[in-house]
C-alpha positions in Angstrom: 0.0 0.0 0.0 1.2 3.2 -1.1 2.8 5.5 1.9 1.1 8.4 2.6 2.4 11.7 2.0 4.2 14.1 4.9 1.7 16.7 6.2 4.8 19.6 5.7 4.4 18.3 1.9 0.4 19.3 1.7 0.6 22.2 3.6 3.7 24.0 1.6 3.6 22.6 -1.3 2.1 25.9 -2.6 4.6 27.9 -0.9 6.6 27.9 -4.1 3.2 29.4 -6.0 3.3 31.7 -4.2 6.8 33.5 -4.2 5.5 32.5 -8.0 2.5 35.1 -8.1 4.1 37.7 -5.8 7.1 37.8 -8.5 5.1 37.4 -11.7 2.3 40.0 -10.9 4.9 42.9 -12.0 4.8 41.5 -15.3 1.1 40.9 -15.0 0.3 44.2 -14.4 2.7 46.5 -15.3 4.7 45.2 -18.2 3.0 47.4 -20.5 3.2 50.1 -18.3 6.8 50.2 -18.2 7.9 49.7 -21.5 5.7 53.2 -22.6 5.9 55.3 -19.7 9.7 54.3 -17.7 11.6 52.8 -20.6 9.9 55.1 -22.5 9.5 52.8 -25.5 7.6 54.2 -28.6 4.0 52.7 -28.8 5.1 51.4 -32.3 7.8 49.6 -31.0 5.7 48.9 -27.5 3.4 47.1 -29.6 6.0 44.8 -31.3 7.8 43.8 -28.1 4.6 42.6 -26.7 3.5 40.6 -30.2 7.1 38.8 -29.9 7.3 37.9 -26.3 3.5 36.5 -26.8 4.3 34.5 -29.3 7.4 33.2 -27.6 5.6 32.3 -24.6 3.5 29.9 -26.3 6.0 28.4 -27.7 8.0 28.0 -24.6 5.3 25.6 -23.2 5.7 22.0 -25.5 9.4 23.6 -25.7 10.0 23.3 -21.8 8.0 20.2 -21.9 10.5 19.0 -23.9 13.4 20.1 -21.7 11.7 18.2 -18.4 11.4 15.1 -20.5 14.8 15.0 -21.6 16.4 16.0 -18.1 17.5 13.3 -15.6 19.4 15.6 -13.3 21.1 14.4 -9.9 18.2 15.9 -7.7 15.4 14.2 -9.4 13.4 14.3 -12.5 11.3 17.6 -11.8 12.7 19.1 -7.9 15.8 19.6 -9.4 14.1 22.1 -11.6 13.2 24.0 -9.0 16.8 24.4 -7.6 18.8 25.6 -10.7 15.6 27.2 -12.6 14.5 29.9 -10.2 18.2 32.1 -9.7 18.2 31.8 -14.0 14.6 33.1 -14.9 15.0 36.1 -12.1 18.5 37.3 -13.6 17.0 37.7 -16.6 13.6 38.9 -15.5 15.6 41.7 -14.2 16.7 42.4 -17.6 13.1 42.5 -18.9 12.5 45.6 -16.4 15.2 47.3 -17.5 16.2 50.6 -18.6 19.5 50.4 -20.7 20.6 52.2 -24.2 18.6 53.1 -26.5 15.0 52.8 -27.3 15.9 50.4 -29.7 18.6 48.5 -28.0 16.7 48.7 -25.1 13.9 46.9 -26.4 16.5 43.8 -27.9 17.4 43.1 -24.1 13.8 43.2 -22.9 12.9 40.9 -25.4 15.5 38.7 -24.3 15.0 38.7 -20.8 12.1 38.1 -21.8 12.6 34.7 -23.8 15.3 33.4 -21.5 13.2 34.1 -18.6 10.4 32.4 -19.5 11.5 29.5 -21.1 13.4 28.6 -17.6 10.2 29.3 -15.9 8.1 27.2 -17.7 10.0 24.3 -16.8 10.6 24.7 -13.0 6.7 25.9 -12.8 5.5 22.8 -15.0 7.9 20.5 -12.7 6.8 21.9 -9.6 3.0 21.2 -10.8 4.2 17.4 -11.9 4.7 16.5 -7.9 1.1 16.8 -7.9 1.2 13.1 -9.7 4.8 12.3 -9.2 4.3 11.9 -5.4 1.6 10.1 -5.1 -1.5 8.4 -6.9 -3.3 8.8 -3.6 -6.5 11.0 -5.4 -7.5 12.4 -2.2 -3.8 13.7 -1.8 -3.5 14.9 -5.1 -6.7 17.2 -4.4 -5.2 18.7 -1.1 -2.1 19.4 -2.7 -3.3 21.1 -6.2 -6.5 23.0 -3.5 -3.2 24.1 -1.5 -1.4 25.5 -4.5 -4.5 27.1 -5.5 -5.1 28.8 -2.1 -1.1 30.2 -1.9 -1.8 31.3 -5.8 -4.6 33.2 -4.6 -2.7 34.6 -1.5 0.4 35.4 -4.0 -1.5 38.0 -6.1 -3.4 39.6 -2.8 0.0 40.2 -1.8 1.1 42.2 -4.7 -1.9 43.7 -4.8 -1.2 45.2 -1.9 2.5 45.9 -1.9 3.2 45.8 -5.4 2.8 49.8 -6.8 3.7 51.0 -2.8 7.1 49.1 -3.8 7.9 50.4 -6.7 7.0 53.7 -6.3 8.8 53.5 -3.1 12.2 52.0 -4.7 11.6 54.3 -7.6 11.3 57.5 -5.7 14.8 59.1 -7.5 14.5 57.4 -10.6 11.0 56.1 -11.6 12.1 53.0 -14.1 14.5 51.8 -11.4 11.4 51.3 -9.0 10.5 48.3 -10.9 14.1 46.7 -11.5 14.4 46.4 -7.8 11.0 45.4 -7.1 12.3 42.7 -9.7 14.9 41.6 -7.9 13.5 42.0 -4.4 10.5 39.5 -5.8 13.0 37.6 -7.5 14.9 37.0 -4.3 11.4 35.7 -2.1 10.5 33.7 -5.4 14.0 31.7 -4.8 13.2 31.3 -1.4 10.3 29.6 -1.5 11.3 27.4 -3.8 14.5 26.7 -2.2 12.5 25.8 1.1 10.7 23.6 -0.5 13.1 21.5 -2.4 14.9 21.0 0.9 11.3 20.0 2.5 10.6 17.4 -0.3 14.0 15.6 -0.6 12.5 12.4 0.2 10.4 12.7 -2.7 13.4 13.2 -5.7 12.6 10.0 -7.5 9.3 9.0 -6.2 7.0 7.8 -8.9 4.4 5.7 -7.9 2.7 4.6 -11.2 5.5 4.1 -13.7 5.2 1.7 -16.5 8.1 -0.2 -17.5 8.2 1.6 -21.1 8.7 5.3 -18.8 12.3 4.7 -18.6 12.8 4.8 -22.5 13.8 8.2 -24.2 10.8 9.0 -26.1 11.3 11.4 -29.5 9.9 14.9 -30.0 6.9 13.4 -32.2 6.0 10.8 -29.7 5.8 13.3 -27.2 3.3 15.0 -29.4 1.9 12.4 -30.3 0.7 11.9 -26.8 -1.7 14.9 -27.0 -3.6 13.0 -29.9 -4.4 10.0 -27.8 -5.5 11.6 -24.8 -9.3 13.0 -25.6 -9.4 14.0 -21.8 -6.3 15.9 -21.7 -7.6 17.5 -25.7 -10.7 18.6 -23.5 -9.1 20.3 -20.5 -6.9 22.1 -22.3 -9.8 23.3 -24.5 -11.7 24.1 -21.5 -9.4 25.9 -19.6 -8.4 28.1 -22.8 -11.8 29.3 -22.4 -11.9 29.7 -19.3 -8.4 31.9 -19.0 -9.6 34.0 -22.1 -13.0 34.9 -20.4 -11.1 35.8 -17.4 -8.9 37.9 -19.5 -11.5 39.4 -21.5 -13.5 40.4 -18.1 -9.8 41.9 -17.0 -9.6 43.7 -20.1 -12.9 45.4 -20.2 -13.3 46.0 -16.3 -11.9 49.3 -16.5 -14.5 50.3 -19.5 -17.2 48.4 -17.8 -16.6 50.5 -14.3 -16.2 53.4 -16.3 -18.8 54.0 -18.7 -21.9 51.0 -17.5 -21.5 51.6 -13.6 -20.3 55.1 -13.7 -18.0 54.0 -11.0 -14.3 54.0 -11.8 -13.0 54.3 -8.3 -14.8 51.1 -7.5 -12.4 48.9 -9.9 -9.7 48.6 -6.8 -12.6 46.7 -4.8 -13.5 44.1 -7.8 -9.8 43.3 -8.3 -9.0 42.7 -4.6 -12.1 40.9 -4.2 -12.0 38.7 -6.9 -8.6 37.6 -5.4 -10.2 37.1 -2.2 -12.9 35.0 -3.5 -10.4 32.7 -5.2 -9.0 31.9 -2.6 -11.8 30.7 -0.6 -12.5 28.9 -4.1 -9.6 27.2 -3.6 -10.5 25.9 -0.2 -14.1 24.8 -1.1 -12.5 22.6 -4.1 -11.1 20.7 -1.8 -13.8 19.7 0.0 -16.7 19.5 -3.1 -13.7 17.3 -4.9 -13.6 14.8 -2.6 -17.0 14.1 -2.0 -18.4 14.5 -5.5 -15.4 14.2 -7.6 -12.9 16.5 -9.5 -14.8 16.0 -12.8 -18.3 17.3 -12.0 -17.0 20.0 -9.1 -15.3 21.2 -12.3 -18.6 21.4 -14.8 -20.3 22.7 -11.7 -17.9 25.5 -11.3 -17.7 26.8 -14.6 -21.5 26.5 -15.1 -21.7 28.8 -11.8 -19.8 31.3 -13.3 -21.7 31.6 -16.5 -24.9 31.5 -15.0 -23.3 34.9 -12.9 -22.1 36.6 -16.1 -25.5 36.1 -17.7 -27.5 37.9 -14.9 -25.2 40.6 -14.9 -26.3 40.8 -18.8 -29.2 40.5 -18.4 -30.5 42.5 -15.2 -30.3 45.9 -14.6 -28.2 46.1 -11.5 -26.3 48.4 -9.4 -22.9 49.0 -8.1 -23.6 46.6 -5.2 -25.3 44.1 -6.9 -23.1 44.0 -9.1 -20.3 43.2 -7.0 -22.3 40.3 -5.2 -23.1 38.4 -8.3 -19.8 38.5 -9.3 -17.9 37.7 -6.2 -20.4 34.9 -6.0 -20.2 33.7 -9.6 -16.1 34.2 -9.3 -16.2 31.3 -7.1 -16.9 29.4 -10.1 -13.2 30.5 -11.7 -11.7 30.0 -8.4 -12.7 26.6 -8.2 -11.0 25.3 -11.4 -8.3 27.3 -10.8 -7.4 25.1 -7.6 -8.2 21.9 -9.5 -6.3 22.1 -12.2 -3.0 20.1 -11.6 -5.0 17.4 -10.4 -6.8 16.9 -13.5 -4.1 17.3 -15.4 -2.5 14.6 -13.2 -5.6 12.1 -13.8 -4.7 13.0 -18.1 -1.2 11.8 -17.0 -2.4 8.0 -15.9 -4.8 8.5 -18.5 -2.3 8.6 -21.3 0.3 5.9 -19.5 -3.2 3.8 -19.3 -4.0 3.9 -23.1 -0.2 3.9 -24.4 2.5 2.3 -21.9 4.1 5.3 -21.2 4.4 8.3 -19.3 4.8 11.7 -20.0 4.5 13.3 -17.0 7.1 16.8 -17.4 6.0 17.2 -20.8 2.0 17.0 -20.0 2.1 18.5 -17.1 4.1 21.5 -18.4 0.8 22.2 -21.2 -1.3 23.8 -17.8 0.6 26.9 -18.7 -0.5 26.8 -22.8 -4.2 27.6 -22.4 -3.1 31.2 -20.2 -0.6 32.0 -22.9 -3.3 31.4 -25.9 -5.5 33.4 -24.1 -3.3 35.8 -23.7 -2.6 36.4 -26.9 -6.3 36.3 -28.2 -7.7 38.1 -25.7 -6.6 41.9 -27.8 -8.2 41.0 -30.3 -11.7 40.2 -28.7 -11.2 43.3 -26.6 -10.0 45.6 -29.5 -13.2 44.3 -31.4 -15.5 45.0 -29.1 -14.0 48.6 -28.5 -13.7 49.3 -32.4 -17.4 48.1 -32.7 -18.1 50.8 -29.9 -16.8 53.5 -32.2 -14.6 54.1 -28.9 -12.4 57.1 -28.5 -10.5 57.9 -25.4 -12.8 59.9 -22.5 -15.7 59.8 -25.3 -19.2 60.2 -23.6 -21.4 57.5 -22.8 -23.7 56.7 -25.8 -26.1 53.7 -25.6 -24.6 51.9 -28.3 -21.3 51.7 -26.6 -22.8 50.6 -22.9 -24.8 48.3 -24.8 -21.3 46.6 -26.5 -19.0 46.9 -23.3 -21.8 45.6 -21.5 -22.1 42.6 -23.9 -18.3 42.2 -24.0 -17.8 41.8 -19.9 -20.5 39.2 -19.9 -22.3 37.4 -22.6 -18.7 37.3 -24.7 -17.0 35.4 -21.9 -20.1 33.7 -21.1 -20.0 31.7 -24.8 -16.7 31.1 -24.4 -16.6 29.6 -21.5 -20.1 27.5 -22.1 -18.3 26.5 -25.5 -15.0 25.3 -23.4 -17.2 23.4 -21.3 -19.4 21.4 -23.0 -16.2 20.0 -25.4 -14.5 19.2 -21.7 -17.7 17.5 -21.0 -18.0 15.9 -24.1 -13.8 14.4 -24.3 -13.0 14.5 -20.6 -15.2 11.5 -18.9 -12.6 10.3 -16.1 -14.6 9.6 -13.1 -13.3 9.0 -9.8 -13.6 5.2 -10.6 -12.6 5.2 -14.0 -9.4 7.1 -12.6 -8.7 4.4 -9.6 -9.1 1.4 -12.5 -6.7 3.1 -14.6 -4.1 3.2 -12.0 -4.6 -0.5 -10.9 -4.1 -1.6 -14.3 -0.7 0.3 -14.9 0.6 -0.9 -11.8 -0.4 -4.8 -12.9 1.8 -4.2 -16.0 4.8 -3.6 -13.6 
């Protein structure tokens, strides 16, 4: 019978997550920011730094899936990621949030931070996520952990929230763009920490993993790895899903600042729907844990989601206030947060899955695509919002006309509604591992042994 895991394991293994958020929010927030206004990067050239690096961080994900796969470092498979990875991505983070030369040299270096940054991350993020299945098959484990990393996610981004400007307007006091190359490093610095403290906490865990097929040990190609998305209808559907889901959150993002300005008439009220939408994920994250359990990750999931897209269609369709506004959403949000804390454990359940069906595992490289739906979003989610702003006839501090309410108003809620409806009902469709279905799986690959 399979040991059980420490309780020091459960309880921090989100503590990497967050020194994650606390350190990525700056980019999160304020990349754009500081390329225009402290780098002081023409908008034309603003513009194509922020194509490039989106387009690189898509393809980072398979690429640092690939990385994992091919690793077999002294420290284990996927902790040792998180020993060498973190000190890389933050040096040259650092350079991403610089201020050096000219606009146009300038620009070269960010993008390179950029890409060298990332790519490191990716792979020390996805590896950290893989402990969520490396450690154990123990389902009930594998929800506390992944509802734990979703609560210290949550947590993470409070904590910039509420530090993050103060710091680098603090630090930047003298010279403005220097404010947010030390809050670089200074987040960079907690960032290694945590990870640091947890790779010493887990080093009983380097090579522990519980369901391996005897075909796991062999080096698998680049196209087999591929290949392993094509097999694996469940994993085809999460990803699919969860695309949707990150672009409606990003689309809601995007369009809160004209929804608070021009529908509510309440700009200064923006502050209170960020924080609390933090808040509220991450008592999300705690309810997973217990709705997972009982009634299984699979239908907590569709139950989520459906939450919060019965919440964005009141909102469209009532005419509400400031207040009630706020209360829907918080309430409906719950329905994101939920997901949110589920996610590596899904992913993990794709994992047996796709050793179940083929013989072999795939863990790093698998695991490593929960970062590919957020970057696709990412990158789709201009052109949804610059549609719905150009349909508006939108200029800058333009008055209120009904057509453009009417479109914002539509944008905020019934766009990210279909989205995320359409995501769901293609995860419902592909993804059908029950709780049972997942337990048979994983007594059959340990038979082949």
């Amino acid at each position: 019978m399979e040991k059980s895991l420490k309780k020091s394991i459960i309880y921090l293994y989100g503590l990497p997550s967050y020194g994650f958020q606390v350190f990525v929010n700056l980019e999160i927030y304020y990349f754009a920011a500081f390329l225009t206004d402290f780098a002081k990067i023409p908008t034309a050239l603003t513009g194509l730094i922020l194509t490039i690096t989106s387009i690189i961080d898509i393809l980072w994900v398979p690429t640092a899936g690939i990385m994992i796969e091919k690793s077999n470092m002294r420290w284990g498979k996927y902790r040792s990621w998180m020993l060498i990875g973190p000190p890389i991505a933050v040096l040259f983070f650092i350079l991403q949030f610089s201020k050096i030369g000219s606009p146009a040299m300038n620009a070269f270096i960010i993008i390179i931070g950029f890409a060298i940054s990332h790519l490191v991350w990716n792979a020390f993020y996805a590896s950290h996520v893989a402990m969520t299945s490396s450690m154990t098959t123990i389902r009930e484990e594998r929800i506390s952990l992944a509802a734990n990393r979703g609560m210290f996610n949550s947590l993470g981004s409070i904590t910039f929230s509420l530090i993050g400007m103060k710091m680098i307007m603090s630090l930047g006091k003298n010279n403005p763009a220097s404010g947010y190359t030390l809050t670089a490093i200074i987040t960079g610095i907690f960032m290694i920490l945590c990870y640091y403290l947890f790779f010493f906490v887990s080093k009983d865990y380097d090579n522990t993993v519980s369901v391996q097929s005897a075909n796991t040990k062999e080096k698998m190609s680049i196209s087999e790895m591929l290949k392993q998305i094509i097999v694996n209808p469940p994993l085809i559907g999460l990803l699919l899903s969860e695309f949707g889901r990150y672009l409606g959150r990003f689309v809601i993002f995007g369009l809160a600042f004209y929804y608070f300005k021009y529908v509510l008439a309440n700009l200064g009220g923006l502050t209170v729907f960020f924080t609390g939408l933090n808040v509220v994920c991450f008592f999300g994250a705690i309810v997973s844990n217990t709705l997972a359990k009982k009634f299984g990750e699979r239908n907590t999931y569709i139950f989520s989601l459906s939450l919060l897209i019965i919440g964005l269609l009141l909102v469209f369709a009532l005419p509400i206030n400031y207040i009630s506004f706020l209360i829907i959403m918080f309430l409906a949000y719950l329905g994101y947060g939920m997901p949110d804390a589920l996610g590596p454990a899904m992913y993990a359940a794709t994992v047996d899955y796709g050793e179940w069906k083929t013989g072999k595992n795939v863990r790093g490289f698998i695991m490593s695509l929960i970062n590919f739906p957020i970057k696709t979003a990412i990158f789709v989610r201009s052109v949804i919002i610059t549609s719905v702003l150009t349909l508006s006839g939108y200029v800058a501090d333009m008055a209120p006309t009904t057509e453009l309410i009417k479109n914002i108003k539509s944008g905020f809620t019934l766009v990210p509604a279909i989205i995320i409806a359409l995501g769901l009902l293609i995860f419902a469709f592909l993804n059908q591992i029950s709780t049972d279905k997942l337990q048979q799986m994983q007594k059959e690959i340990a038979q082949r042994i």
